[in-house]
C-alpha positions in Angstrom: -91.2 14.1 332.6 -92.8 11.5 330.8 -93.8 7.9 332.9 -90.7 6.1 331.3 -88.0 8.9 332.1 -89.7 8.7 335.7 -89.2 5.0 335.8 -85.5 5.6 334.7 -84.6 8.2 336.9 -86.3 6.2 339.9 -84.2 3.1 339.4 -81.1 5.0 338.3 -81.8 6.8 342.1 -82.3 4.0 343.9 -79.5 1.8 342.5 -76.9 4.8 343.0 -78.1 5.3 346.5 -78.2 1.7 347.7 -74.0 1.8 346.4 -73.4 4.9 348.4 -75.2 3.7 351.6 -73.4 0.4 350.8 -69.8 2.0 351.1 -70.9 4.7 354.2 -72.8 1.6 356.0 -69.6 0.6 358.2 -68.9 4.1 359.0 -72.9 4.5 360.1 -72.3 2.1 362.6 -69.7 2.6 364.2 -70.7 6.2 364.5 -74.0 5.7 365.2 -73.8 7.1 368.8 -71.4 10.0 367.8 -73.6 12.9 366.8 -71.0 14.9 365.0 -69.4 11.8 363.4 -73.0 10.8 361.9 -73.9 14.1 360.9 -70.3 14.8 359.0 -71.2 11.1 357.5 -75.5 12.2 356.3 -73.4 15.6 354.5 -70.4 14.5 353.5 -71.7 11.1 352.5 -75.4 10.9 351.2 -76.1 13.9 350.6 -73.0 14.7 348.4 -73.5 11.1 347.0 -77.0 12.3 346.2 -75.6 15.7 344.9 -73.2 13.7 342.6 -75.6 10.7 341.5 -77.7 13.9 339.8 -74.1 14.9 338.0 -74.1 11.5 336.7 -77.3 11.4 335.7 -77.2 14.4 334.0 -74.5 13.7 332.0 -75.4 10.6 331.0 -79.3 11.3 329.7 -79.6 15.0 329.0 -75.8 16.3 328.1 -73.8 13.4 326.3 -76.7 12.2 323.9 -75.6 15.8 322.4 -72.2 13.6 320.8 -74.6 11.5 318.6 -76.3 14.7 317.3 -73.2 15.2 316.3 -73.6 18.6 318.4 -70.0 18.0 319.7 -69.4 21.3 320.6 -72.7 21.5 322.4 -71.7 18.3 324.2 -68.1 19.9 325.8 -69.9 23.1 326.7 -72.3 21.6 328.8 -70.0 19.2 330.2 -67.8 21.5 331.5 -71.2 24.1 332.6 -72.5 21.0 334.8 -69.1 20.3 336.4 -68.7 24.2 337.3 -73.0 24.5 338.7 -72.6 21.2 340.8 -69.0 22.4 342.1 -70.9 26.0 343.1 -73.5 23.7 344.1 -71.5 21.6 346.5 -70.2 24.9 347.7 -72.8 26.3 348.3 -73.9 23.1 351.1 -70.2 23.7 352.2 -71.8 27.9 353.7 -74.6 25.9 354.9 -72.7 23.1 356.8 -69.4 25.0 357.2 -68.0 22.7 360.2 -69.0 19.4 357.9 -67.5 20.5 354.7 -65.4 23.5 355.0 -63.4 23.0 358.1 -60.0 21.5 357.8 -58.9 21.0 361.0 -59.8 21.2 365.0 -58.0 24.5 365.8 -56.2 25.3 369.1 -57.6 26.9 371.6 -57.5 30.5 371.1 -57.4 30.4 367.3 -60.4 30.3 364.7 -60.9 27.4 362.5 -59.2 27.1 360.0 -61.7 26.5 356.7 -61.3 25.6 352.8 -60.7 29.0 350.4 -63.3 28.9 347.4 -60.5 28.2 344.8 -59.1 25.4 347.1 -62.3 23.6 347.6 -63.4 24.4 343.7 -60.2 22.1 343.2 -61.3 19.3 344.8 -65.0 19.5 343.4 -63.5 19.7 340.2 -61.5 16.6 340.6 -64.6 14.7 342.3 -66.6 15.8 338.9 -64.4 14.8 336.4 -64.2 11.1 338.2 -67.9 11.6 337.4 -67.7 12.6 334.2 -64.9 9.8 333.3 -67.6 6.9 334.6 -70.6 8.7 333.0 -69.1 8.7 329.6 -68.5 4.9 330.3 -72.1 4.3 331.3 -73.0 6.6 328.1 -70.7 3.9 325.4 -72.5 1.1 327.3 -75.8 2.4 326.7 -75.0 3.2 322.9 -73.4 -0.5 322.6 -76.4 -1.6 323.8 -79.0 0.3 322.0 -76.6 -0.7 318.8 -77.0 -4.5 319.8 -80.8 -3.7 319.8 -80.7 -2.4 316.7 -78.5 -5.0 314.5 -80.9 -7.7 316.3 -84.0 -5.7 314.9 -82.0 -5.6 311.4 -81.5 -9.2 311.7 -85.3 -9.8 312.2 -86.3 -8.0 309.6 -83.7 -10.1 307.0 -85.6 -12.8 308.1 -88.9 -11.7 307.3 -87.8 -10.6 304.1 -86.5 -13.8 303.5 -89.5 -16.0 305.0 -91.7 -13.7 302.6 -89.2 -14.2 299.4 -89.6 -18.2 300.6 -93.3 -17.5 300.3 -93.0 -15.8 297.0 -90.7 -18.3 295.5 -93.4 -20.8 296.8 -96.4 -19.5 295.1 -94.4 -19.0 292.3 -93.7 -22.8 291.7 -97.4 -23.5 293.1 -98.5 -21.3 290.0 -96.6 -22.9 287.5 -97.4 -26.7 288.4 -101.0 -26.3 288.8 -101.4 -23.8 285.4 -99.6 -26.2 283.4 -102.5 -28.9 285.0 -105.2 -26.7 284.4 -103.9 -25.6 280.6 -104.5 -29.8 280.3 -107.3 -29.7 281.7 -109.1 -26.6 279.9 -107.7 -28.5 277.0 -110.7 -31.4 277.1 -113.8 -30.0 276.6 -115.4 -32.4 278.8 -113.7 -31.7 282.1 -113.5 -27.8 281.1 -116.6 -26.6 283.4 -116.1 -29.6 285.3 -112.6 -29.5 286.7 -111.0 -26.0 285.2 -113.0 -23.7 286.3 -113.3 -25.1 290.3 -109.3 -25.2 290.1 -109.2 -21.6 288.5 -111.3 -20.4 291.4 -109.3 -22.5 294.4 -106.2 -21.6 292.7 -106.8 -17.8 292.4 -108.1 -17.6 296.1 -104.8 -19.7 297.3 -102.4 -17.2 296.0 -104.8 -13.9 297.1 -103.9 -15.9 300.8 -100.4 -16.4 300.1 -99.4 -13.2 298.7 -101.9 -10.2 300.3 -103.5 -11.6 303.3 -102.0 -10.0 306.4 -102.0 -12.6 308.5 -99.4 -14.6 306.4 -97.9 -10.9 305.7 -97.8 -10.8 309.4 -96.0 -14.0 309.6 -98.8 -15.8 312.5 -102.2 -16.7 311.7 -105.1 -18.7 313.6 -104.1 -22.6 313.0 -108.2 -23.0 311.9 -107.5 -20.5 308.9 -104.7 -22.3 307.8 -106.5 -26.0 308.0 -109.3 -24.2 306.1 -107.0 -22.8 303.3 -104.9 -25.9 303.1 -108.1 -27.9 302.6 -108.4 -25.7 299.4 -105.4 -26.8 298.2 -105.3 -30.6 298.7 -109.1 -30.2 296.9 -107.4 -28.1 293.9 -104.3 -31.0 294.2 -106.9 -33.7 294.1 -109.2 -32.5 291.1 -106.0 -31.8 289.2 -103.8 -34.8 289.7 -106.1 -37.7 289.7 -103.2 -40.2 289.5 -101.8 -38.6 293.0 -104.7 -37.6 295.4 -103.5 -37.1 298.9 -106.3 -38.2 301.7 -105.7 -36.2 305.2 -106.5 -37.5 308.6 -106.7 -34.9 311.1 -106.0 -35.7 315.2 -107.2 -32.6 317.6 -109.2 -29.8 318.3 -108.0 -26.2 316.7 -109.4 -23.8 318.3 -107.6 -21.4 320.2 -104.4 -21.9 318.3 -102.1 -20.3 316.4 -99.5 -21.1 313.8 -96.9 -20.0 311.3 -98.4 -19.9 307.8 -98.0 -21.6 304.4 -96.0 -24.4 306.2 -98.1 -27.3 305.9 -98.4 -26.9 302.2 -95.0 -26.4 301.8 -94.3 -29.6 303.3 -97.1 -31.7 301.0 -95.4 -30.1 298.1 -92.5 -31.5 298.8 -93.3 -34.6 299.9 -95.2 -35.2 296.4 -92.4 -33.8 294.7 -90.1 -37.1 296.1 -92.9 -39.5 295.2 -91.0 -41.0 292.2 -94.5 -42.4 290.8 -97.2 -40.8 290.9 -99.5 -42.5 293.7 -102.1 -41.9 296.3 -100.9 -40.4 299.4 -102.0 -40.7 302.7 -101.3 -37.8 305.3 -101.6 -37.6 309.3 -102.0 -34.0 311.2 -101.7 -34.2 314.6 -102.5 -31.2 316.2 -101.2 -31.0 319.9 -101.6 -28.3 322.9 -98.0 -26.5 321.6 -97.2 -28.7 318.1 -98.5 -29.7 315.1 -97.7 -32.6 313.2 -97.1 -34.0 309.6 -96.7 -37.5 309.1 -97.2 -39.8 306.0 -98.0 -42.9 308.6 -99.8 -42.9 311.5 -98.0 -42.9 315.0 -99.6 -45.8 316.1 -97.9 -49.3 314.6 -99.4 -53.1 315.0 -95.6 -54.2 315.2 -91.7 -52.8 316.5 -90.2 -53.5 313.0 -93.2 -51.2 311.5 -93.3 -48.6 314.3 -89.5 -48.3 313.1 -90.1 -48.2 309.2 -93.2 -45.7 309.5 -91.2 -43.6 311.8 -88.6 -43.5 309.5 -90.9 -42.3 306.6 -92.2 -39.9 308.7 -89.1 -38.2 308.9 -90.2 -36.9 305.4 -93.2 -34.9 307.2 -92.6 -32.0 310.0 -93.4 -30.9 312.8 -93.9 -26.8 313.9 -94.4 -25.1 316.7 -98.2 -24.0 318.1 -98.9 -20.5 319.8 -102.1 -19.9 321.7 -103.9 -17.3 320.5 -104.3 -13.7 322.4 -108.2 -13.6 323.8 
């Protein structure tokens, strides 16, 4: 048994016991100083309950899972094989204990006691088994309904990621197109051919080999130092090929030790250049704090209410993420 069934079976146990000493607990005290009261309570109480909690738990982990097999056959066989073993088992405690479990009745004096026949007895097992059977099936469609839930959450995480990473492809995609149909202006002019064209064909190249294959991003987390260092790359390709819209960056914080979702903080500059109706130089605030980080086109900090206000409405353009410390 592996350390995870043991964990199961231990907390299954204890659970099931704790009920049954739960219900028997009123009878244990007020029997407590009746020896033959206690003892018929200890056999026909926790040890049966102890006798039946393995029934259940039998059913439930080892002879059910057979139904989604689809071993159905299988399933009822062994159903009915465990009921019959712990009714002979039961029995069996029954010629150990006869007086606690067999006995029926104080008999008269002069007569034997009068005790349960076999087929009598197997008749009430059988009943007590299939209660069993009726509640482990229950617990068994719980478990599955659970598991299921598991599952369809798992499905819907990996939608997600499919669609984060179709974002990121549609992303790069419209990256690639604005800044080739820069550079085929650029390459154009002889002058600015080994000047500008080939430093933008370089940055470009190594920001889509980090958008598209690097695992980090594939991964969906990377180190928030990594991402400041790849996003410099692309304000410097931004800057060298629009010269009428260079965007200056002001960075507030320490990075180290942090971690953040990728490819979001040039996903926000691209669209806030995108709503510039002119082109014109933009100025850009990170704040990076102990759980954020922060995009803004203004500075938090305003030399007037009426400006705090206007700035803080134009920063509603930028973002703000979340931060994630990183695992030492």
């Amino acid at each position: 048994m592996t350390a995870g069934k043991t964990y199961r079976y231990l907390v299954h146990l204890a659970v099931c016991m704790a009920l049954v000493c739960l219900y028997f607990l009123p009878s244990l005290l007020a029997n407590w100083s009746a020896p033959v009261a206690l003892q018929w309570i200890m056999i026909r109480g926790l040890l049966f309950g102890f006798i039946n909690f393995h029934l259940f738990y039998a059913l439930v982990f080892v002879i059910l899972p057979l139904h989604a097999a689809k071993a159905h056959g299988k399933a009822v066989a062994g159903v009915v094989l465990t009921i019959l073993f712990f009714c002979l088992l039961k029995y069996g405690v029954g010629l150990l204990y006869p007086e606690q479990v067999l006995r029926r009745a104080i008999p008269l004096v002069g007569f034997s006691p009068p005790y349960t026949p076999f087929f009598t007895y197997l008749r009430y097992t059988l009943q007590t088994g299939i209660a069993v059977t009726l509640a482990a099936y229950a617990y068994r469609i719980f478990l599955n309904w659970r598991y299921s839930d598991q599952e369809s959450r798992l499905m819907e995480k990996a939608v997600m990621e499919t669609s984060r990473q179709y974002e990121r492809m549609a992303f790069s995609s419209q990256l690639l197109l604005r800044h080739l149909r820069a550079l085929e202006g650029v390459l154009d002019v002889e002058t600015e051919r080994d000047k500008t064209g080939v430093p933008g064909i370089l940055a470009l190249s190594e920001l889509l080999r980090y958008m598209l294959y690097d695992r980090s991003v594939q991964a969906g987390k990377t180190t928030l130092a990594k991402e400041l260092h790849y996003y410099g790359i692309y304000l410097d390709l931004h800057n060298r090929l629009f010269p009428q819209q260079p965007v200056q960056l002001h960075i507030e914080g320490a990075s180290t030790g942090l971690s953040v979702e990728p490819l979001l903080l040039q996903t926000a500059t691209e669209k806030l250049l995108q709503e510039q109706a002119n082109p014109a130089p933009l100025s850009l605030w990170l704040y990076i704090h102990n759980d954020s980080l922060e995009l803004a086109v203004h500075p938090k900090k305003a030399p007037s209410k009426l400006l705090s206000r206007i700035r803080n409405f134009r920063a509603l353009r930028g973002f703000k993420t979340r931060l994630y410390v990183e695992n030492v």
